[in-house]
C-alpha positions as CSV (number, residue, x, y, z in Angstrom):
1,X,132.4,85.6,89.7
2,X,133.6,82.1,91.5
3,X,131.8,80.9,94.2
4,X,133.5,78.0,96.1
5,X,131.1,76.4,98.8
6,X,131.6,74.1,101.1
7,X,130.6,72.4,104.7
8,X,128.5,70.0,106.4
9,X,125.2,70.5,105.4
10,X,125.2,69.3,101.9
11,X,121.3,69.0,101.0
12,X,120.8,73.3,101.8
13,X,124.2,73.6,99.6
14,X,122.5,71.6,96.8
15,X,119.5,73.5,96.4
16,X,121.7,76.8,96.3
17,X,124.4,75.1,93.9
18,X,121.4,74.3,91.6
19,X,119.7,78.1,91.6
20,X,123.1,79.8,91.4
21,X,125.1,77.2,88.8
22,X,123.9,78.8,85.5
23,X,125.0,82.8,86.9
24,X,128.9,82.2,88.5
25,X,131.6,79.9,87.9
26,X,131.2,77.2,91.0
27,X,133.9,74.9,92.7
28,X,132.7,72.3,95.7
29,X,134.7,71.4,98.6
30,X,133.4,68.7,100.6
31,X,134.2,64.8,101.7
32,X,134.9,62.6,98.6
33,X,134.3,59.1,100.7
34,X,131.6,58.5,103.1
35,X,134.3,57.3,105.5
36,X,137.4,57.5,105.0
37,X,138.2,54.2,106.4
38,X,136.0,52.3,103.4
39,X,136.8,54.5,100.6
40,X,133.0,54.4,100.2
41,X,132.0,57.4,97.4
42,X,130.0,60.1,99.4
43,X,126.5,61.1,98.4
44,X,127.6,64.7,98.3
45,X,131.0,63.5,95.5
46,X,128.2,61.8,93.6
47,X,125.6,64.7,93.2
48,X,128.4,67.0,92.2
49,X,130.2,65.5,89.9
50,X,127.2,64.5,88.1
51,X,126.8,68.2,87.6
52,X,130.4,68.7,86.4
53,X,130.8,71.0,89.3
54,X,134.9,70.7,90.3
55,X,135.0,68.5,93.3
56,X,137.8,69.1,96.0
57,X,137.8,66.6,98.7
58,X,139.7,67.9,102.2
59,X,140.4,65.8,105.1
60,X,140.5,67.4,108.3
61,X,139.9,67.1,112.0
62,X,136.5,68.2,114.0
63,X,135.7,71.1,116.7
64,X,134.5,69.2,119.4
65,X,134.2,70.4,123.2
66,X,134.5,67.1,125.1
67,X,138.1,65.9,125.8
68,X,138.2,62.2,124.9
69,X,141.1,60.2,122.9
70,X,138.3,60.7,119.8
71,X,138.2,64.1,119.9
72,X,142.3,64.4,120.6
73,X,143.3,62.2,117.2
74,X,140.9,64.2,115.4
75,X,142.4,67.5,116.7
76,X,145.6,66.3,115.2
77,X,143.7,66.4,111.4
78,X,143.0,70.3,112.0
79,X,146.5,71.3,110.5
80,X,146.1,69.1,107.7
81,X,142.6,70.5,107.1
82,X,144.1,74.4,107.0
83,X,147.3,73.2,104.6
84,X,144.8,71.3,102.3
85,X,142.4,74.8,102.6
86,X,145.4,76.8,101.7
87,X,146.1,74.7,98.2
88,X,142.7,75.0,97.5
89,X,142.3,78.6,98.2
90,X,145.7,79.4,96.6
91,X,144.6,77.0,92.8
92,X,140.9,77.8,92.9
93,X,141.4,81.9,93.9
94,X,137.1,82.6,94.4
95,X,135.4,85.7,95.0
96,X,134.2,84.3,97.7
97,X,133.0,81.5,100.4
98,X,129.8,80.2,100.9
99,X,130.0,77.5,104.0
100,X,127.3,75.3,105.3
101,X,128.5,74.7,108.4
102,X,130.1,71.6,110.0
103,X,133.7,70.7,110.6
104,X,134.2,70.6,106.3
105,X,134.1,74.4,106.3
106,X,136.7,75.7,109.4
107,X,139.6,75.8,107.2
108,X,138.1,77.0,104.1
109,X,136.4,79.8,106.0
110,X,139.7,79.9,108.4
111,X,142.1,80.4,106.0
112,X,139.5,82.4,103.3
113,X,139.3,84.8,106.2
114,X,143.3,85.3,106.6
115,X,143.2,85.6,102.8
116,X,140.7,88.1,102.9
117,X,138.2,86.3,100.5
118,X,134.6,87.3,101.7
119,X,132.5,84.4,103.7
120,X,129.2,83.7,104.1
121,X,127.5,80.8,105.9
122,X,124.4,79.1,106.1
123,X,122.9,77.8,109.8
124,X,120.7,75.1,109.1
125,X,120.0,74.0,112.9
126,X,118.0,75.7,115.6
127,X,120.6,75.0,117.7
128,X,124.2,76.7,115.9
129,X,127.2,74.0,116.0
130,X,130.3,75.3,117.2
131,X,132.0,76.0,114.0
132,X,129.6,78.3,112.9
133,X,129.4,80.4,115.9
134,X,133.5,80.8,115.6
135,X,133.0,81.7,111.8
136,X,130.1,83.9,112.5
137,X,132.4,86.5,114.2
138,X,134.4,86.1,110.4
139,X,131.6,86.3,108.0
140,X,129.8,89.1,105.9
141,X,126.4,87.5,106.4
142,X,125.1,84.3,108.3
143,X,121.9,82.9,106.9
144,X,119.6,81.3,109.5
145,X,116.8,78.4,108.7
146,X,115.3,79.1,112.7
147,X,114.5,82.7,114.3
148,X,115.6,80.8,117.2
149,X,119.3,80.2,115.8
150,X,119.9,84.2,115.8
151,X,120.5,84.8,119.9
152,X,124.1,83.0,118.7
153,X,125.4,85.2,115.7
154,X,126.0,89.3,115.6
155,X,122.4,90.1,115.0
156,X,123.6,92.6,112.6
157,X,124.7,90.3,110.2
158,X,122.0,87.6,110.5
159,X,119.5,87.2,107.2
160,X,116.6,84.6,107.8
161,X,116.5,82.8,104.9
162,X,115.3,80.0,105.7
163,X,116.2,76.4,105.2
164,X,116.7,75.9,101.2
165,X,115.1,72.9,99.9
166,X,116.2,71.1,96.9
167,X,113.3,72.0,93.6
168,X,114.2,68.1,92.5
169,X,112.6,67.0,95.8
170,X,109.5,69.1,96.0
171,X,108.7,67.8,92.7
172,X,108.0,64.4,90.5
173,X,111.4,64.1,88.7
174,X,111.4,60.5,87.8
175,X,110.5,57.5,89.6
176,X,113.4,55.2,91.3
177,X,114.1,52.6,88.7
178,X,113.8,49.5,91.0
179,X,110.1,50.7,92.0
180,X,109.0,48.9,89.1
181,X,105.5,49.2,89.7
182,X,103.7,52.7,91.2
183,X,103.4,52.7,94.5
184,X,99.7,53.9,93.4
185,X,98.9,50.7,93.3
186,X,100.0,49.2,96.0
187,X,98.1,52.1,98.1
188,X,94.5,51.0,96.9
189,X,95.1,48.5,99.6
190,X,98.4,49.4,102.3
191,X,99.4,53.0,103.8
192,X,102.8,53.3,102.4
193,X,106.0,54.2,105.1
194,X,109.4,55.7,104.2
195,X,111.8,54.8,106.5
196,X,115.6,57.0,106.4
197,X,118.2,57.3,108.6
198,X,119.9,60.0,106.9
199,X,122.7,60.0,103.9
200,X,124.6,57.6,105.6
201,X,121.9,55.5,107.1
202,X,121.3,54.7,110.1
203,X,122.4,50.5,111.6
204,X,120.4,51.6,114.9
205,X,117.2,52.7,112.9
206,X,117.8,49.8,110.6
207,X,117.8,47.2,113.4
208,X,114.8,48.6,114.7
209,X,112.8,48.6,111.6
210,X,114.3,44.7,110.7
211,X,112.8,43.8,114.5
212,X,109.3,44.6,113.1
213,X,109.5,44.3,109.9
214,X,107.6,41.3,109.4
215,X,104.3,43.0,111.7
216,X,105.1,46.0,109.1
217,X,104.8,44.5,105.9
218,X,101.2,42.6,106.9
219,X,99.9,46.2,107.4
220,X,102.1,49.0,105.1
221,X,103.9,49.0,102.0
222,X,107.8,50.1,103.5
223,X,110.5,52.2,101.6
224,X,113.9,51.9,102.9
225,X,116.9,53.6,102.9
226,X,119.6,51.8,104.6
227,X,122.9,53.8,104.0
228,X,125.7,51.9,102.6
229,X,128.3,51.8,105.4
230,X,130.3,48.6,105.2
231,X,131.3,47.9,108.8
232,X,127.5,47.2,109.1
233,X,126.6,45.4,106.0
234,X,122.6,46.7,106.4
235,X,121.5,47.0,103.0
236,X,123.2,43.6,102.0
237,X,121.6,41.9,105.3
238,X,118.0,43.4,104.9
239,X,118.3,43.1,101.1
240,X,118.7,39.3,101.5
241,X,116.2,39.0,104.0
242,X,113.4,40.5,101.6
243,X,114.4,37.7,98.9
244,X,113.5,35.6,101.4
245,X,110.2,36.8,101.9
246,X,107.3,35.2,100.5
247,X,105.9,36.9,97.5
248,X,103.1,38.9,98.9
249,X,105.2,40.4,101.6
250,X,108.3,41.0,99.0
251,X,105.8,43.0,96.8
252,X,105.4,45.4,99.7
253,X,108.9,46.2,100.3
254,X,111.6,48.7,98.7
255,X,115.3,49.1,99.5
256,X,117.6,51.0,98.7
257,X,121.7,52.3,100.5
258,X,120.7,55.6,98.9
259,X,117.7,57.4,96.8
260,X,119.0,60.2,94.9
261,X,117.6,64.0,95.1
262,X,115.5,63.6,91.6
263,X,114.2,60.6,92.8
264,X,113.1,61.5,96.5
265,X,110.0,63.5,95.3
266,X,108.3,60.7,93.8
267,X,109.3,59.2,97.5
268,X,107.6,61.5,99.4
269,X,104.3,61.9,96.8
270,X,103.8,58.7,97.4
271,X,104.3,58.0,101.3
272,X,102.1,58.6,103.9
273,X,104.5,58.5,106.9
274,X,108.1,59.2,107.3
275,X,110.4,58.0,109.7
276,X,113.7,58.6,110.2
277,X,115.8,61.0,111.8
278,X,115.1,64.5,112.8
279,X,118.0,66.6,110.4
280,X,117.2,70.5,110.3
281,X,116.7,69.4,105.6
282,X,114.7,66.4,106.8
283,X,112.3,68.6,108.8
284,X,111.8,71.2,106.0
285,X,111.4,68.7,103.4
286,X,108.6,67.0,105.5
287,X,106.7,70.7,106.2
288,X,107.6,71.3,102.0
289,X,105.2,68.0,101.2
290,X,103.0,67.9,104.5
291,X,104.2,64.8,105.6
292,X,103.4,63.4,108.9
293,X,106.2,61.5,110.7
294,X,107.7,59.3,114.0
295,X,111.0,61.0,114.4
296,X,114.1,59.3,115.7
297,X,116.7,61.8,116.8
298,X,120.3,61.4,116.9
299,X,121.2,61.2,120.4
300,X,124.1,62.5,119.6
301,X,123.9,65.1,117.5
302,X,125.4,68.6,118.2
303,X,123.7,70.6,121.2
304,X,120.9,67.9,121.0
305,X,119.6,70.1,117.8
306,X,117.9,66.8,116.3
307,X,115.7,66.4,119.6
308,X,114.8,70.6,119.9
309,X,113.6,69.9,115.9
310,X,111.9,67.2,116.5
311,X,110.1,68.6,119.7
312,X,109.3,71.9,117.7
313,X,107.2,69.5,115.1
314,X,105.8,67.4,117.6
315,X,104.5,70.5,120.1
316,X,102.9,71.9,116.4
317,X,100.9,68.2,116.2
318,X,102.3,67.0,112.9
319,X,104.8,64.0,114.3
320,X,105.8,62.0,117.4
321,X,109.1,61.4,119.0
322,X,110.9,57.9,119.3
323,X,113.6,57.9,121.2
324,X,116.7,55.7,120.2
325,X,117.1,54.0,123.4
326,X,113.0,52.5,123.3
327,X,111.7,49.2,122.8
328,X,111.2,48.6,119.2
329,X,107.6,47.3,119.8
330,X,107.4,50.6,120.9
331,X,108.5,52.1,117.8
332,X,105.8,49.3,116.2
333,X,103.1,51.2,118.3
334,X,103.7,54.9,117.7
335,X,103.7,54.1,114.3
336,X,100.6,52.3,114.2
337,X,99.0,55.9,116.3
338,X,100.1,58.2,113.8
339,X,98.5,56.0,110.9
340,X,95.7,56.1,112.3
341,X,95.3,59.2,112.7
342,X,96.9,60.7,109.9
343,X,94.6,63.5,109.2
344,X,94.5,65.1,112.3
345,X,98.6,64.7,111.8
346,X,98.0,66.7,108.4
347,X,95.8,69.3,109.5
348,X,98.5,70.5,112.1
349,X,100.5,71.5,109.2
350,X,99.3,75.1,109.1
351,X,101.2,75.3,112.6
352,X,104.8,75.3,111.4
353,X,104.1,76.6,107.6
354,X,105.5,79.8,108.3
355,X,108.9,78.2,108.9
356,X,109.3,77.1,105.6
357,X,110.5,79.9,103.3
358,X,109.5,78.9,99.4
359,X,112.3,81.3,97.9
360,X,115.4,80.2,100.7
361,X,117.5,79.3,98.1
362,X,117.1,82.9,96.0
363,X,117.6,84.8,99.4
364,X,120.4,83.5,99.5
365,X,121.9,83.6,95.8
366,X,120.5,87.3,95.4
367,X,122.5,88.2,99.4
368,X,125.6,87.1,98.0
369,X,125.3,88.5,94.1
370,X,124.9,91.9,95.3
371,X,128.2,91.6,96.7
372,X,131.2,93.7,94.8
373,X,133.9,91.0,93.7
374,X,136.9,92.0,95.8
């Protein structure tokens, strides 16, 4: 059997990829460049090809419902989204589609459809983006992370999986190689803070955190993960401005554009507060390792699903919620009350540990398997 997947959601398609790899023949359709503008490799190309998975990279246009020039040019990259899915479809010739969502996986599921190649997809939000809801009326089965998610998909062909976190993350794989010392050591004395703003980063996080980082590093060791987007130049910037530091305050503080999936564990063993943004894999990563954390949601992220995720973790008592458009010494302070009370933060855990499904990934991989190749 030959699996291609695809879509948006690339952390959920990793942790499937990697239980399902050694039982079909897999193919990966996703973004090859961060941006097309910079030619910049994506994370998603990177972790791929490093399995010797077949990568095809397809440009295409998004689904939006707001009527702006933006969303006009991009409907103009929707044709050449379906005749790139077509060449695909027609060279790779899979069993069948397996689409996380996000405007990656239209035409593959469009055209898959039309082709009559079976298709599956994954919902990783609590609140469905509108390309799944349009391929939901087209797909076998639609795997849900949230109960919630399921009042937008035929409930007869909804399976809550669960979200599907990647094994590499829940566990020790290897430490990052520019932490040179463990961050054991640096605990005895400092609560240690990861600070993400997703896989491509975040500049508006970024500025935030440089505002305060100097207060930061007198208190916390800080982990950083800038994104590598060039127009911004965040990593270089805030990578210069730690050589700068004086050698105490350089000691506490780690950066990074990207951390890769067998290095994120150590990452979370060794942190005692994430922040960063509020992503549907984020969330179930930080319930996975019982992590306390400041959210920052993207204000704009589809049907405001980063603030609904954020204000489902914050209602259960194991985060707060900074909003993008606060004060940074605002951000300093909220910070400063979740540290300090970081076990009542901890405790609250066993309020959202029912959402998190140990086994998401084989739910999934077993769903599909049972499936008769067409």
């Amino acid at each position: 059997m030959k699996i291609l997947i695809t879509g948006g959601h690339f952390a959920p398609a990793l942790a499937v990829i990697d239980e399902i790899a050694d039982k079909v023949s897999v193919v990966f359709v996703g973004r090859k460049y961060s941006l097309d503008q910079e030619k910049t490799f994506s994370l998603e190309y990177q972790e791929i090809t490093k399995r010797h998975i077949p990568f095809y990279n397809l440009q295409t246009g998004r689904l939006t419902r707001l009527l702006i020039l933006r969303s006009i040019l991009n409907a103009i990259k929707i044709p050449l989204g379906l005749y790139q899915a077509i060449s695909v479809l027609t060279k790779v010739k899979p069993d069948l589609i397996l689409s996380f969502g996000g405007y990656i996986g239209f035409p593959i599921c469009f055209i898959g459809f039309i082709l009559k190649i079976p298709i599956f997809i994954h919902e990783q939000t609590i609140k469905p983006g509108l390309t799944n809801r349009l391929i939901g009326h087209l797909a076998k089965k639609i795997f849900i992370s949230f109960a919630e998610a399921k009042e937008c998909f035929p409930p007869e062909k909804v399976v809550l999986s669960g979200n599907p976190v990647r094994k590499t993350v829940l566990s020790i794989h290897k430490k990052p190689f520019d932490l040179k010392t463990p961050l054991s050591g640096v605990k005895k004395h400092k609560p240690v803070i990861y600070f993400t703003g997703g896989s491509l980063g975040s500049h508006s996080v970024n500025v935030k955190i440089e505002k305060i980082l100097s207060s930061l590093l007198k208190k916390y060791a800080v982990i950083q993960q800038t994104g590598s987007v060039k127009e911004y130049n965040d990593y270089q910037r805030l990578k210069d401005k730690r050589n700068k530091l004086a050698n105490d305050l350089k000691a506490n503080y780690y950066i990074r554009d990207h951390f890769f999936a067998d290095e994120l564990g150590y990452i979370y063993s060794e942190s005692d507060l994430v922040v960063g943004r509020s992503g549907a894999n984020t969330v179930f990563e930080l319930i996975a390792w019982k992590k306390p954390a400041v959210f920052i949601p993207l204000p704009w992220s589809a049907n405001q699903e980063q603030l609904k995720q954020a204000m489902l973790l914050q209602k259960a008592g194991v985060g707060e919620i900074f909003q993008q458009s606060q004060n940074f010494n605002q951000l300093l302070q909220l910070i400063e009350k979740v540290i300090t009370n970081l076990e009542y933060y901890k405790n609250n855990f066993k309020n959202v540990e029912l959402l998190y499904k140990e086994n998401a990934a084989k739910i999934i991989v077993q769903t599909i398997l049972s499936q008769k190749s067409p």
